[in-house]
C-alpha positions as CSV (number, residue, x, y, z in Angstrom):
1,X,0.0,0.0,0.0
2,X,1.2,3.2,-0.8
3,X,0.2,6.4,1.2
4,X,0.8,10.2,0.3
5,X,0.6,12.5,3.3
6,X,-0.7,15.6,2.5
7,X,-0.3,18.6,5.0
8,X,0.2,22.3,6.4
9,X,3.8,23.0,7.0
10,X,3.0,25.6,9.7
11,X,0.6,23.2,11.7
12,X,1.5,20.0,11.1
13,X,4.9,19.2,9.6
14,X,6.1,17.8,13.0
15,X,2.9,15.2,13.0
16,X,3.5,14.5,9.3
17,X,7.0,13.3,9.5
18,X,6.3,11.0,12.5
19,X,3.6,9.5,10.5
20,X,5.6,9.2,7.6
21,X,8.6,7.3,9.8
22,X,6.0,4.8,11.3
23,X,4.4,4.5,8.5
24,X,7.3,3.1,6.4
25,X,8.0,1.1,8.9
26,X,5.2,-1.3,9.2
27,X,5.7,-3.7,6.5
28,X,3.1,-3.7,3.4
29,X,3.2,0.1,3.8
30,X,5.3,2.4,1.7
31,X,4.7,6.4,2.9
32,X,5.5,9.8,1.0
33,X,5.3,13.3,2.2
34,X,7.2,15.9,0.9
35,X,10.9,15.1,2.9
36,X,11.2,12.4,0.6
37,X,11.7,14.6,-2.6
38,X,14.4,13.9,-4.8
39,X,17.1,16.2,-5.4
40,X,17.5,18.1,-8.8
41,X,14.3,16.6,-9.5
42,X,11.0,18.8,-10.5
43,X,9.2,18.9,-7.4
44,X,5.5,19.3,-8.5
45,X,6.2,16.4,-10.9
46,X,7.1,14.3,-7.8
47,X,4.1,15.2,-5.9
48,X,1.8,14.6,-8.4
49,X,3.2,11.3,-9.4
50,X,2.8,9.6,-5.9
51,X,-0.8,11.0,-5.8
52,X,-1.5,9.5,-9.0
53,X,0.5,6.0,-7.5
54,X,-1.3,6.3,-4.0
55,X,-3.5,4.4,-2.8
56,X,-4.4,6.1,-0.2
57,X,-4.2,10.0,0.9
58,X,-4.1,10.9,4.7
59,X,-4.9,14.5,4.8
60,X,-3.8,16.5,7.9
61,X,-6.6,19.5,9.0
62,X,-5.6,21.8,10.0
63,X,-6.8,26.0,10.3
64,X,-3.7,26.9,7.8
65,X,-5.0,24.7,4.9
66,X,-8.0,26.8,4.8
67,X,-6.5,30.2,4.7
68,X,-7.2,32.4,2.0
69,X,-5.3,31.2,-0.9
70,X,-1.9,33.2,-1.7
71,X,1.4,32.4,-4.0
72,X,3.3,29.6,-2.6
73,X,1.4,29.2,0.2
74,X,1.5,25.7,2.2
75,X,-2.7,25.8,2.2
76,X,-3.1,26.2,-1.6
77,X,-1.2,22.8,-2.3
78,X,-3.2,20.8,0.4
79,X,-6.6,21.8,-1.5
80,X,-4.8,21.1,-5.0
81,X,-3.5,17.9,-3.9
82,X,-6.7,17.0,-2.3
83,X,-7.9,17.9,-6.1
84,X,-6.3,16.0,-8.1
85,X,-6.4,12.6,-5.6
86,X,-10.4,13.6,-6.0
87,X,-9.6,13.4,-10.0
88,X,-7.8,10.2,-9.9
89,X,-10.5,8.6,-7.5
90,X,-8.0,8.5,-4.5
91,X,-9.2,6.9,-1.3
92,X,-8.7,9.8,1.2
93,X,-8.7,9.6,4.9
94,X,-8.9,13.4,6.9
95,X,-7.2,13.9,10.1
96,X,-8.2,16.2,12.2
97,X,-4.8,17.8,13.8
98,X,-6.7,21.1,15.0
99,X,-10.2,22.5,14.9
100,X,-10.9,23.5,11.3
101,X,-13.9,23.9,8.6
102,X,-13.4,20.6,6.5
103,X,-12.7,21.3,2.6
104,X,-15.7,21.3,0.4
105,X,-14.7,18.4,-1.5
106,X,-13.7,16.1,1.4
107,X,-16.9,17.4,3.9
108,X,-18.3,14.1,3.8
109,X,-16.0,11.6,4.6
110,X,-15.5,10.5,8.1
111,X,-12.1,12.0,9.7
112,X,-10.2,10.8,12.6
113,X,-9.9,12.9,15.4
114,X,-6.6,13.4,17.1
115,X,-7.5,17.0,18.3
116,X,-8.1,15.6,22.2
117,X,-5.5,13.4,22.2
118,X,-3.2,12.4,19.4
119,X,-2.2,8.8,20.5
120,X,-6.0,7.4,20.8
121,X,-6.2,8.8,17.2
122,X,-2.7,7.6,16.2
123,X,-3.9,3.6,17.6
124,X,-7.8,4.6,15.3
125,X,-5.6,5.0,12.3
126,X,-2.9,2.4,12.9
127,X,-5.9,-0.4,13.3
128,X,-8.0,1.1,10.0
129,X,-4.7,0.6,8.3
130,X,-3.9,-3.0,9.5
131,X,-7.4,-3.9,8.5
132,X,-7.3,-2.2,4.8
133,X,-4.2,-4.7,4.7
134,X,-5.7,-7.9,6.5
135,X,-3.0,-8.1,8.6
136,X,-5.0,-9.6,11.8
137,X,-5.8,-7.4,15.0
138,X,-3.7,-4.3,15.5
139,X,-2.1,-4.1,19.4
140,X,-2.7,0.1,20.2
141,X,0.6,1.8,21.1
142,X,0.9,2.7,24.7
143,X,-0.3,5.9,25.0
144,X,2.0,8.2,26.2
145,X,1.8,11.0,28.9
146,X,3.6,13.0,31.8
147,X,3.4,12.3,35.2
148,X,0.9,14.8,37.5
149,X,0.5,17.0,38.1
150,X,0.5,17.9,34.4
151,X,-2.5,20.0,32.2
152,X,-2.5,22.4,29.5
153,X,-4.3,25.9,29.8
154,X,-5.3,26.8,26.6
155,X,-4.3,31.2,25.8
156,X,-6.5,32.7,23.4
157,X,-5.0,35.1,21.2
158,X,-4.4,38.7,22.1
159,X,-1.9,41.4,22.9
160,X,0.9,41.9,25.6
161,X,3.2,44.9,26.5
162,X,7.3,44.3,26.8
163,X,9.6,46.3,28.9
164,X,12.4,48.1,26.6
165,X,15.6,46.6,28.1
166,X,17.7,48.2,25.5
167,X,19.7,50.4,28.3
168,X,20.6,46.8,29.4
169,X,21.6,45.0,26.3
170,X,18.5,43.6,25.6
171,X,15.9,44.1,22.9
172,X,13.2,46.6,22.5
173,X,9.9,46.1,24.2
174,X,6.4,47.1,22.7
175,X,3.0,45.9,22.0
176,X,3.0,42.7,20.4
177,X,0.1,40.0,18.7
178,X,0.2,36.7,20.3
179,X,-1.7,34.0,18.3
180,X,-3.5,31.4,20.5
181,X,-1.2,28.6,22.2
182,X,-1.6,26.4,24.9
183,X,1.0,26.2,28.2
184,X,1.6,24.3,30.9
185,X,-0.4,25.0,33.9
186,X,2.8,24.3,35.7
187,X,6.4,24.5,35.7
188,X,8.1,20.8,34.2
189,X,8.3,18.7,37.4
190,X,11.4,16.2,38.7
191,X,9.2,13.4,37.8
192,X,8.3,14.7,33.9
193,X,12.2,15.5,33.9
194,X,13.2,12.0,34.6
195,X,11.5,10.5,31.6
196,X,13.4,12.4,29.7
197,X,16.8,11.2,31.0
198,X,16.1,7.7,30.3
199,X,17.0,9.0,26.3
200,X,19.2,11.8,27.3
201,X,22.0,10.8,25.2
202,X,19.9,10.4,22.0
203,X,21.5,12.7,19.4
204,X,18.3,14.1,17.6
205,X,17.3,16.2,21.0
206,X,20.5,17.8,20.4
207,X,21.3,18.6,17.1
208,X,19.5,21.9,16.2
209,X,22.4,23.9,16.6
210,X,26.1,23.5,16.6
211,X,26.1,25.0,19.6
212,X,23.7,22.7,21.3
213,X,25.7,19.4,20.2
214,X,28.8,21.3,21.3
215,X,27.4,22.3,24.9
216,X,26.4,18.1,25.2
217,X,29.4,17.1,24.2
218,X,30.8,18.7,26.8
219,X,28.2,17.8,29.4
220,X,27.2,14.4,28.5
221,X,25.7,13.4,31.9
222,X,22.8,15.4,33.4
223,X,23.0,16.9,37.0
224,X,20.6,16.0,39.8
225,X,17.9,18.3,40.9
226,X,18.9,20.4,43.4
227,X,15.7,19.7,45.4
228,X,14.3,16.3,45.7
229,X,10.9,15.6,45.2
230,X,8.4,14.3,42.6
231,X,5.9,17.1,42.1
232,X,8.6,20.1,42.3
233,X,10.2,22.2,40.0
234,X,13.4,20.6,37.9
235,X,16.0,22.2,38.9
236,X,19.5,22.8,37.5
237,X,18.6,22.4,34.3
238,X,19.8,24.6,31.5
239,X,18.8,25.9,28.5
240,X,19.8,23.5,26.0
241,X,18.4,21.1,28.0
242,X,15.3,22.5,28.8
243,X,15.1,23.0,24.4
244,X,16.1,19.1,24.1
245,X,13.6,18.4,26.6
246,X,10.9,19.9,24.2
247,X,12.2,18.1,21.0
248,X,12.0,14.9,22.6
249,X,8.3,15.2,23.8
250,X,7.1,16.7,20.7
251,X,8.5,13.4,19.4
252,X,6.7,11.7,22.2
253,X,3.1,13.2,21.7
254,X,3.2,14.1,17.7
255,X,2.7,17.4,19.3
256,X,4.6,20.8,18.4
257,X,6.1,21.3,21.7
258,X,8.7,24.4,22.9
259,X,9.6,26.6,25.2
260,X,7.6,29.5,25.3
261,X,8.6,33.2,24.0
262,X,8.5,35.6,26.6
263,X,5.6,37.4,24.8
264,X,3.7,34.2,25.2
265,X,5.1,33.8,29.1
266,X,4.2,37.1,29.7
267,X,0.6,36.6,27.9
268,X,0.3,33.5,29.8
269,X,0.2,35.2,33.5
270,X,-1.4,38.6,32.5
271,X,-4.3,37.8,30.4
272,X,-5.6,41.4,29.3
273,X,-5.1,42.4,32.5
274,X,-2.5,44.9,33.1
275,X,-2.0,43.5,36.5
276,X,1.6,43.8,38.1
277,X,1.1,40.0,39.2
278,X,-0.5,36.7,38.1
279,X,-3.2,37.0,40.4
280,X,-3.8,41.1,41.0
281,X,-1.6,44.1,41.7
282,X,-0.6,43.6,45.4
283,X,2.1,41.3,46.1
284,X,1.1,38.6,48.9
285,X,3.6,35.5,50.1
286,X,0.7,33.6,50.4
287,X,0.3,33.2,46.6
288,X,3.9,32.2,45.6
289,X,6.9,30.9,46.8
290,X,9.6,33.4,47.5
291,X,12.0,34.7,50.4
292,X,12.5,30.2,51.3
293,X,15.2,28.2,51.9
294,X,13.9,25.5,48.7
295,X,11.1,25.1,46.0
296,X,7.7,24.0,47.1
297,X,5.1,21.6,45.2
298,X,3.8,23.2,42.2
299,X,0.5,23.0,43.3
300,X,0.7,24.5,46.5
301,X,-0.3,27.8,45.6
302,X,-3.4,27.9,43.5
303,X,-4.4,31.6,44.8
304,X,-1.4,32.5,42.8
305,X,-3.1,31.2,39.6
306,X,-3.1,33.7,36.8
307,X,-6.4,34.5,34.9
308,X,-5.9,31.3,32.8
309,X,-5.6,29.5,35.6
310,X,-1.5,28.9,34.8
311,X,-0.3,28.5,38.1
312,X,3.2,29.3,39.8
313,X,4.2,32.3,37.3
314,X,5.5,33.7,40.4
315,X,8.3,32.7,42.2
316,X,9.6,28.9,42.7
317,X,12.0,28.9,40.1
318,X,12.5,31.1,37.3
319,X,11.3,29.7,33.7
320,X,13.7,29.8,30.4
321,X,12.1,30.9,27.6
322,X,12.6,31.2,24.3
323,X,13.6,34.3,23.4
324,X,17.5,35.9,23.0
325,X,17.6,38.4,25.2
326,X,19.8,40.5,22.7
327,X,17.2,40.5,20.2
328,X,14.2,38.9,20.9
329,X,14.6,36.0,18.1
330,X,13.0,32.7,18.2
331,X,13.6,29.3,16.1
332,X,16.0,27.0,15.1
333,X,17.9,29.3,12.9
334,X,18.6,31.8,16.1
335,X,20.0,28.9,18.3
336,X,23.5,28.7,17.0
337,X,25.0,32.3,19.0
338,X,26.3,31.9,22.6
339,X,23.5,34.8,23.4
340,X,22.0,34.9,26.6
341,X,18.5,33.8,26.8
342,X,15.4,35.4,28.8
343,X,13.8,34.0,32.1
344,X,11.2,35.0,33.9
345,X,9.2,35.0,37.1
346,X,11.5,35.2,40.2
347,X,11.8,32.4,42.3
348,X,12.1,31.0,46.2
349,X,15.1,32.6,46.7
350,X,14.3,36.3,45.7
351,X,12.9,39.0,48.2
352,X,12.6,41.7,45.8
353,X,9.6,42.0,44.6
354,X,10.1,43.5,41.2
355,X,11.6,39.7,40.1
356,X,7.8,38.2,40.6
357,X,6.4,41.1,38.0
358,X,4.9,40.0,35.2
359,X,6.3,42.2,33.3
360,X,10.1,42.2,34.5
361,X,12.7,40.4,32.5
362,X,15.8,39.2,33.1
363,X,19.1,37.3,31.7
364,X,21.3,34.6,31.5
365,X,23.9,32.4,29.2
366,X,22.2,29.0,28.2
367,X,24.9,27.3,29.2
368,X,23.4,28.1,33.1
369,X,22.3,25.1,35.7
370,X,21.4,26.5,39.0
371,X,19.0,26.0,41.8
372,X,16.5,28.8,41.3
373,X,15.9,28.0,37.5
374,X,13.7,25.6,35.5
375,X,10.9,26.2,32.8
376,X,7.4,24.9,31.5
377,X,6.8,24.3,27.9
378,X,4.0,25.4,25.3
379,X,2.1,23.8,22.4
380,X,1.0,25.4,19.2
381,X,-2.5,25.4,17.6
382,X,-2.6,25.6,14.1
């Protein structure tokens, strides 16, 4: 059987290329998506050829494929491609991957949901495929998850205010559009950390920079938390680490997973409030962790929830994010510089009060383990 993955890069490129890899690797299956073009070759020749040979196109939904239809956009090519497997009377199987209209010309098939959770739909799709091939009953993957206290709060989109920090080397503030994203309600926990370090050493966490591979090299054993404890923060972690973290759980879940920005950190705690705090404008100890001798349980101060509900924003540890502080840039391409990176939110062992701000920012090189600093993670929506 041979299967042509059609999809979104901005949504759902992550979720395409795991299918393609498990796909190929079940026997009776061959799987294209568009990493397996041919160099020098004519690309649109290629895709249409393994449409016309497919005998089957899975169709990733997601809200990019139905955006308004521009040059050489990603969304255009899913609808042609859906098209012309309509022309060539193509079996096609939708996949919902995030809430989205369904294209006219494929409104009536029955999709698959993996918009609640991706592994029930990965098993739905593995055992529709094992019966298309009469290969006997299908055994559903394990489906995979982090330890609790663990839940995503969902962000709608909106606006959030910087700080300028260019008298401090850092990059300009301003007012900035956040599109909808979900977050951690709380900070990565020993626990979630630990199933990480049972495939710490695998190289494809750490190869998105040559500066990432260079700082493992260098540190090829990960250092213990400085507090023990199975629902607190992870500790003495750094930012490469906290990044590899991310790679490896998107891998994990299917999900695009990362550290947030500090627009979306910042977004995350104030809502469209313009509160000086998570949970108001006056400071109180009895809604965060601060001024202690070690971090708490992440759950032990829901008062301190912000208006999403994200809890521990304030104090504990401080979170990496994203962002350079230098510049403010965020991706792949930005992680190969030495730069320092942002953190935010103060943490046990701060007094002053300006740290737990929502809107204060602060510094340091990636490179940094320590006891005060850990982080939470983000997914995207299409």
């Amino acid at each position: 059987m041979h299967i042509f993955i059609s999809y979104a890069k901005k949504d759902s490129q992550n979720l395409a290329f795991r299918l393609y890899d498990e796909l190929n690797a079940i026997q009776g299956i061959t799987a294209w998506a568009d990493k397996s073009l041919i160099p020098s070759e004519e690309w649109d020749q290629d895709i249409q050829s393994n449409i016309d040979n497919c005998d089957l196109m899975i169709v990733l939904l997601s809200p990019d494929v139905n955006r308004p239809k521009t040059d050489r956009q990603d969304s255009s090519f899913v609808l042609k491609e859906i098209s012309r497997a309509k022309r060539k009377l193509k079996k096609i199987l939708p996949i919902m991957v995030e809430p989205t209209d369904i294209p006219l010309e494929i409104e009536r098939i029955e999709y698959i949901d993996f918009t609640s959770n991706q592994q029930v739909g990965l098993n739905r799709l593995f055992k529709y495929l094992y019966e298309l091939l009469n290969r006997g009953p299908y055994e559903p993957l394990p489906i995979f998850s982090l330890p609790s206290p663990f839940d995503w709060c969902e962000i709608p989109s909106g606006f959030v205010t910087i700080k300028d920090e260019n008298t401090n080397g850092g990059s300009k503030g301003g007012i900035f559009e956040i599109d909808r994203f979900s977050i951690s309600k709380y900070p990565i926990t020993n626990a979630q950390f630990q199933l990480f370090l049972g495939d710490y050493s695998n190289p494809n966490w750490w190869d998105y920079s040559n500066e990432s591979l260079s700082w493992f090299r260098d540190n090829p054993q990960p250092v213990e938390t400085s507090f023990e404890g199975s629902d607190l923060p992870r500790t003495n972690v750094s930012w490469y680490e906290a990044v590899a973290f991310c790679k490896w759980l998107s891998n994990k879940t299917g999900y695009t997973i990362s550290l947030p920005s500090e627009q979306q950190w910042q977004r995350a705690a104030q809502g469209d409030s313009s509160w000086a705090y998570p949970w108001g404008d006056r400071f109180s100890t009895k809604f965060c962790n601060c001024n202690s001798e070690k971090t708490t349980s992440v759950i032990k101060y829901p008062e301190g929830a912000s208006p999403y509900k994200v809890m521990d924003l304030s104090g504990n540890v401080w979170e990496w994010c994203a962002s350079e502080w230098e510049t403010g840039n965020l991706g792949l391409a930005h992680y190969q510089s030495k730069s320092h990176r942002v953190l935010r939110g103060g943490s046990w062992k701060n007094n002053d009060l300006t740290y737990f701000r929502c809107d204060f920012r602060r510094k340091h090189l990636p490179s940094g383990r320590g006891n005060t600093a850990g982080f939470r993670i983000v997914r995207r929506f299409g």
